[in-house]
C-alpha positions as CSV (number, residue, x, y, z in Angstrom):
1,X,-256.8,-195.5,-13.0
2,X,-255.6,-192.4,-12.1
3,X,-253.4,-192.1,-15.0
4,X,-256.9,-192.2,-17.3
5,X,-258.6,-189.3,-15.0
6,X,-255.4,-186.9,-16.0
7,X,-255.7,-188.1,-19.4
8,X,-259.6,-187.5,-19.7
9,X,-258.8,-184.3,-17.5
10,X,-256.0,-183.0,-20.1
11,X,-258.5,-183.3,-23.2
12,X,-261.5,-181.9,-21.9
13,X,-259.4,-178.4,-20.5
14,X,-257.5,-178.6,-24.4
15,X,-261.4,-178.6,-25.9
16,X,-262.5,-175.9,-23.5
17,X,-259.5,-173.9,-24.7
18,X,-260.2,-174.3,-28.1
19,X,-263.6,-172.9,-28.3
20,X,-263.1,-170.2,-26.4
21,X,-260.1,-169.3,-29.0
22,X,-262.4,-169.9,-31.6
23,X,-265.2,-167.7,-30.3
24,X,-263.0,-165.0,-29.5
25,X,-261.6,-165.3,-33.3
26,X,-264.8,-165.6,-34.9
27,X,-265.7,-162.2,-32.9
28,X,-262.6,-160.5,-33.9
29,X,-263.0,-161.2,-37.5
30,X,-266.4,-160.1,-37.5
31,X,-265.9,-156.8,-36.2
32,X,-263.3,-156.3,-39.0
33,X,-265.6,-157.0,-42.2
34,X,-267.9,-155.3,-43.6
35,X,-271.3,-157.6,-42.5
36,X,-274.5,-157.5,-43.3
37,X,-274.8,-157.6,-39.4
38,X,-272.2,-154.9,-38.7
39,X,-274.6,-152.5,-37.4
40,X,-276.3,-155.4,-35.4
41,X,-279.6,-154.9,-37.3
42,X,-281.4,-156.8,-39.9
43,X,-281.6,-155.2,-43.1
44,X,-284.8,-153.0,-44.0
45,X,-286.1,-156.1,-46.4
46,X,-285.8,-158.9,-44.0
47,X,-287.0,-156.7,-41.4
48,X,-290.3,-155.9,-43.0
49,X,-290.7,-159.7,-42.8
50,X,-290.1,-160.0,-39.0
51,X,-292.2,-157.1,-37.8
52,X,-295.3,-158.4,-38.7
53,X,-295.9,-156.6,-42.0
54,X,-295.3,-159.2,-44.7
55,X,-298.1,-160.7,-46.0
56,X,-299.6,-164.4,-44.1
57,X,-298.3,-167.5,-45.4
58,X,-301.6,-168.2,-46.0
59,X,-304.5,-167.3,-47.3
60,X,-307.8,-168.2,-46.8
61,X,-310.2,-167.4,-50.0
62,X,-313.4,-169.3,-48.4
63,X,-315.5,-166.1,-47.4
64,X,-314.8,-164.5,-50.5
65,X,-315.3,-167.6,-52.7
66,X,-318.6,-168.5,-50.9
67,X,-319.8,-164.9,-51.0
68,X,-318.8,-164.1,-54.5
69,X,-319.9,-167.3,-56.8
70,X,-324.1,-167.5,-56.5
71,X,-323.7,-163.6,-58.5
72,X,-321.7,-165.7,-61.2
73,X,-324.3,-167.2,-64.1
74,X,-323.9,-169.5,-66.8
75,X,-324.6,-167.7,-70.4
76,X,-325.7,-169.9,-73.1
77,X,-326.4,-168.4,-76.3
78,X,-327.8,-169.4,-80.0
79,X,-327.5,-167.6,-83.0
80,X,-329.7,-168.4,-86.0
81,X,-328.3,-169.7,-89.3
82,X,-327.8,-166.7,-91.6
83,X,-326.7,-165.9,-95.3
84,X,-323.8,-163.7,-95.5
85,X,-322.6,-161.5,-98.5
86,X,-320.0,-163.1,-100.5
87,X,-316.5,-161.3,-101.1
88,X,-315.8,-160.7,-97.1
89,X,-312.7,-160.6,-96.2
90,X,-311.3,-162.8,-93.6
91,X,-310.4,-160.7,-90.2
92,X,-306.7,-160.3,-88.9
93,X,-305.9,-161.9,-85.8
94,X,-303.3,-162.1,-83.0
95,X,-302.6,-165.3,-82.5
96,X,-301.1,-164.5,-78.8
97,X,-304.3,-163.2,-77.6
98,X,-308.1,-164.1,-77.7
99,X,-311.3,-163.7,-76.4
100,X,-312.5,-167.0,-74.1
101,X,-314.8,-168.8,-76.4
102,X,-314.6,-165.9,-79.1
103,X,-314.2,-168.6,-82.0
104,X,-316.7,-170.5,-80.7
105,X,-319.4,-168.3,-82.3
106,X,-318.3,-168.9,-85.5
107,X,-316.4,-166.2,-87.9
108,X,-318.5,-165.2,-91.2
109,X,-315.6,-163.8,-92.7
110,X,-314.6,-165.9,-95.5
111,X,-316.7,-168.3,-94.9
112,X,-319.7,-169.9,-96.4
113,X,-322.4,-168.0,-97.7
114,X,-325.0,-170.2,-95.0
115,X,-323.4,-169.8,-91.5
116,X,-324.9,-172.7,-89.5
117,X,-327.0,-172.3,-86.6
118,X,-324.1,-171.3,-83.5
119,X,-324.5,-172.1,-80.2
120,X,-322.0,-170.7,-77.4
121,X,-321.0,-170.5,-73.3
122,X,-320.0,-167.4,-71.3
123,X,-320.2,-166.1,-68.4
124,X,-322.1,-162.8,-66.5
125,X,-322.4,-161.0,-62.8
126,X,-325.3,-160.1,-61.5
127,X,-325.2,-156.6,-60.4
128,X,-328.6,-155.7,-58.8
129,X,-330.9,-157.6,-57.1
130,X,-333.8,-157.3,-59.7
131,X,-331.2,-159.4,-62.4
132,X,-328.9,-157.2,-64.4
133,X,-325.7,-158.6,-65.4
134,X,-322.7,-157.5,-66.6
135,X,-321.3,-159.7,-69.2
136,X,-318.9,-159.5,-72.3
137,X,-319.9,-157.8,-75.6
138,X,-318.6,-161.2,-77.1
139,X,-320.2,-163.4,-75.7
140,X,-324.0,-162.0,-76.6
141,X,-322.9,-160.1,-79.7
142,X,-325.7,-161.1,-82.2
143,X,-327.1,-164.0,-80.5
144,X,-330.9,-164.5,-81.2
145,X,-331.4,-166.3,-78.1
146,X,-329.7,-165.5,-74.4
147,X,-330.9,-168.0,-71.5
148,X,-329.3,-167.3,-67.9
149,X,-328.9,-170.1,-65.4
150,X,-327.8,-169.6,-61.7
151,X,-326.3,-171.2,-59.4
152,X,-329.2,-173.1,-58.0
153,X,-330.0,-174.0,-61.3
154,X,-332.3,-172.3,-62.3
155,X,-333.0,-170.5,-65.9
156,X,-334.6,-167.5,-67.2
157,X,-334.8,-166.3,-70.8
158,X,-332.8,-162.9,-70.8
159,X,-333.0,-159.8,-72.9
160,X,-329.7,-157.3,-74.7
161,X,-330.0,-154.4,-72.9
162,X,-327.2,-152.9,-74.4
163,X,-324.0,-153.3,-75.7
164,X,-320.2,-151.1,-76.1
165,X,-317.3,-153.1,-78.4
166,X,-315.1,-150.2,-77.5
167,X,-314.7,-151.9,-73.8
168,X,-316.5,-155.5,-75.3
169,X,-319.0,-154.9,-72.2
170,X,-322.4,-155.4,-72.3
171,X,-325.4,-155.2,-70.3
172,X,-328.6,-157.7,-69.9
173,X,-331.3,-158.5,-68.0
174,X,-333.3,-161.3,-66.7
175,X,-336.6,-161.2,-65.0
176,X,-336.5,-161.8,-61.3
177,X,-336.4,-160.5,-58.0
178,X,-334.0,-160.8,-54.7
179,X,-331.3,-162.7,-56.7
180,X,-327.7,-162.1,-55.1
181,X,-325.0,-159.9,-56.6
182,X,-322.0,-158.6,-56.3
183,X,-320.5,-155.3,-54.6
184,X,-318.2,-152.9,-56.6
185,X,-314.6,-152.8,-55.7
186,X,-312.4,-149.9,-56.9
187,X,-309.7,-150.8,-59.7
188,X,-307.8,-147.7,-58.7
189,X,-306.9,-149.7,-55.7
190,X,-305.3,-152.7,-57.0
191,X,-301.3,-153.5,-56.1
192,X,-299.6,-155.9,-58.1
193,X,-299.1,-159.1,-56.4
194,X,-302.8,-159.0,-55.1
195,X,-304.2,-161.8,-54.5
196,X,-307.8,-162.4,-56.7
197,X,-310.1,-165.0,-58.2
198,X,-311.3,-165.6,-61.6
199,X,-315.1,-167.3,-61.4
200,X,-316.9,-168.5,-64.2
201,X,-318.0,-171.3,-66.1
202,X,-315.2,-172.0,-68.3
203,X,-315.6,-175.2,-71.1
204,X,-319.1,-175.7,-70.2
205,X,-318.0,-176.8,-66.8
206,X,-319.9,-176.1,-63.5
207,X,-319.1,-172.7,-61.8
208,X,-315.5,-172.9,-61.2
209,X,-313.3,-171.0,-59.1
210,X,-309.5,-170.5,-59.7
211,X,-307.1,-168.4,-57.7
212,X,-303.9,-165.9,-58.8
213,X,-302.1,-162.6,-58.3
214,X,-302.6,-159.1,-60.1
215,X,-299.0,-159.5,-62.2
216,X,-299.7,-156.3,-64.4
217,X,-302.0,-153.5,-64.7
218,X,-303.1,-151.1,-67.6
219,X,-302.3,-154.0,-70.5
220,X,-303.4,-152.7,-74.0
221,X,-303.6,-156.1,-75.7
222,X,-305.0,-154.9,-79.2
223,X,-307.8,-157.1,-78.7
224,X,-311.1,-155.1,-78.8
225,X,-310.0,-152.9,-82.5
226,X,-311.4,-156.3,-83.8
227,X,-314.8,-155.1,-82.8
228,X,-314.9,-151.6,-82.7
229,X,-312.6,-148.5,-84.7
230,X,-312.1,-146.8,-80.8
231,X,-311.4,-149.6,-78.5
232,X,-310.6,-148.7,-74.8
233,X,-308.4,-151.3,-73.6
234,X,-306.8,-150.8,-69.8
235,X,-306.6,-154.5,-68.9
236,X,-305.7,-155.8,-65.3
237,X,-303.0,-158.9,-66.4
238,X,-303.7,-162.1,-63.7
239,X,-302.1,-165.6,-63.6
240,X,-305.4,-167.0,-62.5
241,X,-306.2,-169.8,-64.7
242,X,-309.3,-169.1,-67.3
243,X,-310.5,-170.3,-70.4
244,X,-313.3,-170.4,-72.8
245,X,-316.6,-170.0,-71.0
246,X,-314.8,-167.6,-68.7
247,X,-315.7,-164.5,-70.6
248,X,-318.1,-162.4,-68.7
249,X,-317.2,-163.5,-65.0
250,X,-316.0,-162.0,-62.5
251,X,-312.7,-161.0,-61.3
252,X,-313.0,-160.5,-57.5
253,X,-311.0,-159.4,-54.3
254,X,-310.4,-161.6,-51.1
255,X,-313.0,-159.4,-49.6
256,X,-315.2,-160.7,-52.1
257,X,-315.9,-157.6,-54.1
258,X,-316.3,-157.2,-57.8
259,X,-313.0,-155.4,-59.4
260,X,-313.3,-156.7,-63.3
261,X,-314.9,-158.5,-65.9
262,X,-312.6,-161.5,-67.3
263,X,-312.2,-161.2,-71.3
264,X,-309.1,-162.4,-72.9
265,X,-306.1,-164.3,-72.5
266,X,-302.9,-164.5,-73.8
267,X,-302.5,-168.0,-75.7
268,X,-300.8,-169.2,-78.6
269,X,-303.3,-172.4,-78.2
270,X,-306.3,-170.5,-77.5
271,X,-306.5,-172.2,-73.7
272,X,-305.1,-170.9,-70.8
273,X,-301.1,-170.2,-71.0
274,X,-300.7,-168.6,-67.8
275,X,-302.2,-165.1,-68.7
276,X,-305.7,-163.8,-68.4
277,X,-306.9,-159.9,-68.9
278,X,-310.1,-158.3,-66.8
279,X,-311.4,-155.3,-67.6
280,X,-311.4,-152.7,-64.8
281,X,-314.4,-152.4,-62.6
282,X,-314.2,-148.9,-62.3
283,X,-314.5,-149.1,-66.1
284,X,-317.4,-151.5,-65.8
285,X,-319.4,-148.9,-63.5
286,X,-319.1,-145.9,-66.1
287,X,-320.0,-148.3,-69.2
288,X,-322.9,-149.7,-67.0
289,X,-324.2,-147.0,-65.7
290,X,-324.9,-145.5,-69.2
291,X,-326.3,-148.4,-71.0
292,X,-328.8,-148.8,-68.2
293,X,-329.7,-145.0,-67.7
294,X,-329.3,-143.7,-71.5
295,X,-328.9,-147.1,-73.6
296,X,-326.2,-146.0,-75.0
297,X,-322.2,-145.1,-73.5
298,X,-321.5,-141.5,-73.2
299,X,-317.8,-141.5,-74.6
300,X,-315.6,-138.7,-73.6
301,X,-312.4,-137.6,-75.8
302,X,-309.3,-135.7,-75.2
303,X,-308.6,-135.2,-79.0
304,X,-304.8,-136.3,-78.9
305,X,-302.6,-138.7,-80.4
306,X,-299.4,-140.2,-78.8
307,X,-297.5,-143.5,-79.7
308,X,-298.5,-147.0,-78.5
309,X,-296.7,-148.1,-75.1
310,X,-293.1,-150.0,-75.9
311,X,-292.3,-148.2,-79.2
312,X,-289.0,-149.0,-80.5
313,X,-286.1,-146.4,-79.1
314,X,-285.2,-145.6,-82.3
315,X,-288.2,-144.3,-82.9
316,X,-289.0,-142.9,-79.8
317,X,-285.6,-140.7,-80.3
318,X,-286.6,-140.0,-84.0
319,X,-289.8,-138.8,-82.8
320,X,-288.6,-136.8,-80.0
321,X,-286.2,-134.9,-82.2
322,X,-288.4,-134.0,-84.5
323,X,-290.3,-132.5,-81.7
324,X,-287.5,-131.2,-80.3
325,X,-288.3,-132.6,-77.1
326,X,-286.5,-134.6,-74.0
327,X,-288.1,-138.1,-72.8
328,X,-287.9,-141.4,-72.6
329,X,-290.8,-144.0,-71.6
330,X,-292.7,-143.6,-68.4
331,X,-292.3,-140.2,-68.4
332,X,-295.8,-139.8,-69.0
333,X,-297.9,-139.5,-72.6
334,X,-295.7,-137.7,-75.4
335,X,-298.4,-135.6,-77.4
336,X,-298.0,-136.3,-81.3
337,X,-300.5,-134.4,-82.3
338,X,-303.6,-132.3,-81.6
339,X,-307.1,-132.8,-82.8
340,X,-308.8,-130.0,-84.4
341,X,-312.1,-128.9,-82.7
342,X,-311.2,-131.5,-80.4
343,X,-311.2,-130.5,-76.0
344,X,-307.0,-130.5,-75.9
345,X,-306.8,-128.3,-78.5
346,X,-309.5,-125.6,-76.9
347,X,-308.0,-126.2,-73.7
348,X,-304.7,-124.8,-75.1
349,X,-302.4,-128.4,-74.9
350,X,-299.9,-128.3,-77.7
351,X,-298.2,-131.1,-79.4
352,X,-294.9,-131.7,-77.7
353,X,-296.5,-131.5,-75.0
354,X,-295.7,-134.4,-72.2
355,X,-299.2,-135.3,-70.2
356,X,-298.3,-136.1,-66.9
357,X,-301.8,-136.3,-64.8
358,X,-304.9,-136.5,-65.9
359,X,-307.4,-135.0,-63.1
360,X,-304.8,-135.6,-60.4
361,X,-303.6,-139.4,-61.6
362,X,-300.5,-139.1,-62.8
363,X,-300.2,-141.1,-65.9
364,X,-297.5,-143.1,-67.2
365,X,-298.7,-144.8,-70.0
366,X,-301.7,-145.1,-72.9
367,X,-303.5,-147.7,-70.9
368,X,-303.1,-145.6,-67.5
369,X,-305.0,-142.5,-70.3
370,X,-307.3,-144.7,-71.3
371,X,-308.5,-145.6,-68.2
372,X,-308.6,-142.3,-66.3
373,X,-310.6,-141.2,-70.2
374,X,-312.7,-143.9,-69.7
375,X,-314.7,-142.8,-66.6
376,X,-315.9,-139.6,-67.5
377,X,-318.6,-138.4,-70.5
378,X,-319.2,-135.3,-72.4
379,X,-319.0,-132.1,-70.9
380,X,-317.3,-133.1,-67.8
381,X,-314.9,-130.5,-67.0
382,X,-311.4,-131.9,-65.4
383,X,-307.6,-130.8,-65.6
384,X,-304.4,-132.1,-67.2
385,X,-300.9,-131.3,-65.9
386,X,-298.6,-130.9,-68.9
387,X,-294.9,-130.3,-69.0
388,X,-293.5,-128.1,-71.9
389,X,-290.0,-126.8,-71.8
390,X,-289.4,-128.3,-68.6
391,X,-292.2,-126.7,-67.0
392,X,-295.6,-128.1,-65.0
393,X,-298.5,-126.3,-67.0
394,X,-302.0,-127.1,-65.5
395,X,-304.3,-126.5,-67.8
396,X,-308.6,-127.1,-67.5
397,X,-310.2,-129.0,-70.0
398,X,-314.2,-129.6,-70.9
399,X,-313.8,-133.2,-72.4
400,X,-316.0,-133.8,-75.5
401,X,-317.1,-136.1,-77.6
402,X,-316.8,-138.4,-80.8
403,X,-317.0,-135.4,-83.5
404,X,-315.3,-133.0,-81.1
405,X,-318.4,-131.6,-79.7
406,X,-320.5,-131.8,-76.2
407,X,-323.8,-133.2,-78.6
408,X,-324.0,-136.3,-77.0
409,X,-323.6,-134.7,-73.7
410,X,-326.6,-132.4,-75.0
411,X,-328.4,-135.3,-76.2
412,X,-328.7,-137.2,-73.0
413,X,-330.1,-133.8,-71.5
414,X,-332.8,-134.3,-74.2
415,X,-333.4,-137.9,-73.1
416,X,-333.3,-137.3,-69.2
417,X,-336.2,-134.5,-70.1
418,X,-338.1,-137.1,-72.1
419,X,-337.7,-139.4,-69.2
420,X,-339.2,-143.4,-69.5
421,X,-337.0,-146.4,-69.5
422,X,-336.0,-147.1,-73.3
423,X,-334.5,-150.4,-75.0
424,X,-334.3,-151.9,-78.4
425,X,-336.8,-154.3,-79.7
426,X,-335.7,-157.7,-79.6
427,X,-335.7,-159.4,-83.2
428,X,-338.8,-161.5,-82.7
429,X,-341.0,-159.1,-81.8
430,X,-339.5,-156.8,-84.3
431,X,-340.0,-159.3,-87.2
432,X,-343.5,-160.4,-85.7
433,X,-344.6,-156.6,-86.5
434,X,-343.0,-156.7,-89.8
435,X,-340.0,-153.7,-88.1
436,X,-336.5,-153.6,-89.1
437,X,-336.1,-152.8,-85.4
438,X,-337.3,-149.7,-83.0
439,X,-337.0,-148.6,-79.4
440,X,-339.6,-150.0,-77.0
441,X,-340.7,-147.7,-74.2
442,X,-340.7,-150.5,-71.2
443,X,-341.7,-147.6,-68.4
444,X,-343.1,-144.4,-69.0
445,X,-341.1,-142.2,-66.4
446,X,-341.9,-139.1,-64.7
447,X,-340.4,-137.1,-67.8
448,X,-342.2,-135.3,-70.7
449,X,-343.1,-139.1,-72.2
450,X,-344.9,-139.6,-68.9
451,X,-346.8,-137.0,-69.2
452,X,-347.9,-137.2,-73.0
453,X,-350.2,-139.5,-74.5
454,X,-348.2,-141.8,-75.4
455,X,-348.4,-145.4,-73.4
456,X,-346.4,-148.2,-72.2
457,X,-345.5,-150.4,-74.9
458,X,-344.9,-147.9,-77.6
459,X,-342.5,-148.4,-80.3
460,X,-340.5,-145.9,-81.8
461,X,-339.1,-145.8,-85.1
462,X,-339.1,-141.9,-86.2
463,X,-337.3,-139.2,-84.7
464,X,-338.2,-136.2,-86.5
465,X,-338.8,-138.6,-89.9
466,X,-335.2,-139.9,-88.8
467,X,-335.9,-144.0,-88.5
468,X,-334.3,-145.4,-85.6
469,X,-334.2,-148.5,-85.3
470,X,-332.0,-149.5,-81.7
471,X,-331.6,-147.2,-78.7
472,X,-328.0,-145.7,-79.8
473,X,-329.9,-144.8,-83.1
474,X,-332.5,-143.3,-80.9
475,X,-330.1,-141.2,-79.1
476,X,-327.9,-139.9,-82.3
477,X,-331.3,-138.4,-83.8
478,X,-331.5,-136.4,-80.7
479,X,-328.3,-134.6,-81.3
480,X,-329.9,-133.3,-84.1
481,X,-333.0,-131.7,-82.7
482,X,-332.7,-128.2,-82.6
483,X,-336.2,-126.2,-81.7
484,X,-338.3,-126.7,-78.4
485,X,-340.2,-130.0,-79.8
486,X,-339.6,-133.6,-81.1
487,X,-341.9,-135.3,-83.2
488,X,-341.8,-139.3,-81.8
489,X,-343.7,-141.5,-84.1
490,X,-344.2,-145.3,-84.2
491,X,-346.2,-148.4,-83.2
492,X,-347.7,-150.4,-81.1
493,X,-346.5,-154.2,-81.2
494,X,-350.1,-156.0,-82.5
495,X,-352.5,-153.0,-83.3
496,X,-352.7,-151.5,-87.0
497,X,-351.8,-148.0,-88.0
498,X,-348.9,-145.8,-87.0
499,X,-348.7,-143.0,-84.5
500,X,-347.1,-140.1,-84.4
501,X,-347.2,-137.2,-80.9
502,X,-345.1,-134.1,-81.0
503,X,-343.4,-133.8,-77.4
504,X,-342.7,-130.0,-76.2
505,X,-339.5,-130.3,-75.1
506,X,-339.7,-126.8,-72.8
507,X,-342.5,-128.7,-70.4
């Protein structure tokens, strides 16, 4: 017996020896290597984690979810059968990238001389309370027939406000009153790895809400030169999972706010293959905010060329030695060339030159341009930070616009004198008055119209003898008036005879 109490004695004092050599080992070595721990800290990265800055594990997206998807409608529209010219000419595509539901309207290129009747689904965001939406120039491009349906279920017949293929954003309106819509965010502020949701009513399923991350910003896909010659393309990239139908919803924050308008993905199938593309809300507000004041956009231009992003290093070095110039990608915009009569060119940039900032943003690429571009109109005066021969130049600049010139800028002046709410007739009451089209006066304003005697209702047709036959049309005839009156003539929609009332434009 007492033999086993020394024997159980003499192991447990052997163990109790061992681990305190091992211990004292263990800390010997460590203070002789180069640890991760040798300071005793945790490294800045894991740190960030453990003091309470990393982002929560979770997330909850209820109160932005909830708040966000009653401002989300359903867009159904139908477009007439129609005879198209022979000889067209079937459009190119990129098979990597689409509009949501873009083929679902049908292509007349190449195709038949009778396109059949089309219907189509899309998607819009209410934006006031009194029902305009936001939507995508797609999805209402020469439809003949728009209806709206909310949440609750209910559906209105809408109307085309107007349109812009540059940014495929468009603008309608329904009749009604206290609807809910959605708050602008700012797209300025977006980080990548953002959390946001895509809502919309993608292959003609109910409203549907799907959930991703911000994985790139300032994308130029390529996608909107299908519709227009001067597409303005600054996408945010998501993961969030869209498809056809989804064109025209909303892109929102976890805070519930409004910070795109979802238009393409990136598929080789044309459904969702793990990339989707919004356009910018701050973009949205500027193409809005024209189309509902002036009917038209108000598009500024620097009057530059520079090369596409990702251009191939050797032509990026042949390019840069022919301008005899040092820079590599990211440096900002290289300046290939300068447009004559165009704003760069009176402001004094040069071609060579490297644009670095653009009214204080520093830019790093053409979508980052396009963007900043996008915002402003005509006449608006900002400055450019160019470096040339190694030097920061900051130079001011009056942007123009199309044909190098402040016209349109000039034009608007003329319309905000004439005052009234303006938009194009819609095709049936166009072709019920025998018009190949015209601008409705829908209000009269408190402007020069207002005061004239001309009344609600009015149709206009003639500018100055120029026929105009859709508010943009309206608009370019302005530019060209020149004394101190305009001569409006036109109709009114089911009386005979046509009317004519010279406007002094100095009242």
């Amino acid at each position: 017996m007492n033999l086993n109490v020394k024997n159980v004695l003499t192991i447990i004092g052997i163990s109790a020896m061992t681990t305190l050599a091992s211990i004292w080992g263990y800390s010997k070595w460590m203070k002789s290597t180069d640890s991760f721990y040798s300071d005793g800290r945790l490294p800045a990265n894991y740190a960030s984690f453990m003091n309470g800055t990393a982002p929560s594990a979770t997330v909850d997206f209820t109160p932005a979810a909830s708040a966000a998807s009653p401002a989300v409608v359903h867009i159904k529209t139908k477009t007439n059968a129609k005879r198209v010219e022979q000889g067209s000419q079937p459009r190119q595509r990129n098979p990597f990238f689409d509009f949501f539901g873009d083929d679902m309207f049908g292509d007349a290129f190449g195709g038949p001389r009778i396109i059949p009747e089309q219907r189509a689904s899309g998607s819009g965001v209410l934006i006031t309370g009194d029902g305009y939406i936001v939507t995508n120039n797609h999805v209402v491009k020469d439809a003949d027939d728009i209806s709206v349906t909310l949440t609750n279920k209910k559906t209105y017949k809408a109307k085309v406000i107007g349109t812009d293929p540059s940014s495929d954003l468009a603008v309608i309106k329904i009749d009604a009153a206290s609807l809910p819509y959605l708050v602008y965010g700012n797209s300025d502020d977006l980080k990548l790895g953002q959390w946001v949701l895509a809502i919309g009513y993608p292959l003609s399923l109910d409203v549907t809400i799907t959930a991703g991350i911000i994985s790139a910003k300032n994308r130029n896909i390529d996608i909107n030169s299908r519709q227009s010659d001067k597409p303005i393309e600054s996408f945010i990239q998501t993961d969030a999972a869209v498809n056809q139908g989804n064109s025209g919803g909303a892109l929102v924050n976890t805070n519930g706010e409004l910070i795109g308008i979802n238009s393409a993905i990136m598929s080789p199938t044309g459904t969702y293959a793990g990339y989707s593309y919004a356009i910018p809300v701050n973009i949205v507000k500027k193409v809005v905010t024209d189309i509902v004041k002036f009917g038209t956009v108000q598009r500024a231009y620097l009057g530059i060329s520079y090369p596409k992003d990702g251009i191939a290093e050797e032509e990026l070095k042949k390019l840069t030695d022919e301008l005899n110039v040092k820079y590599k990608e990211g440096d900002g915009i290289i300046i290939t060339d300068v447009l004559e009569g165009g704003a760069a060119k009176a402001a004094g940039i040069k071609k060579g030159d490297i644009l670095v900032k653009f009214n204080g943003v520093n830019i790093k690429s053409s979508g980052e341009l396009q963007e900043q571009v996008a915002k402003y109109k005509p006449s608006d005066k900002i400055n450019v930070v160019v470096k040339r021969g190694g030097k920061d130049l900051i130079l001011d600049v009056v942007l123009k616009g199309k044909l190098g010139t402040t016209d349109m800028a000039a034009s608007s002046k003329i319309g905000t004198k004439l005052g009234g709410k303006l938009e194009t007739l819609d095709k049936a009451t166009a072709e019920k008055n025998d018009l190949e089209g015209g601008v409705i006066i829908k209000e009269l304003g408190d402007g020069i119209i207002g005061k004239s005697r001309i009344e609600k209702g009015f149709v206009i047709t003639q500018v100055n003898d120029t026929p105009v036959n859709t508010v943009e049309e309206f608009y370019e005839a302005l530019k060209k008036v020149t004394g101190n009156s305009v001569k409006i003539a036109g109709v009114y929609p089911g009386y005979f005879g046509n009317y004519a009332f010279i406007l002094n434009l100095n009242e």
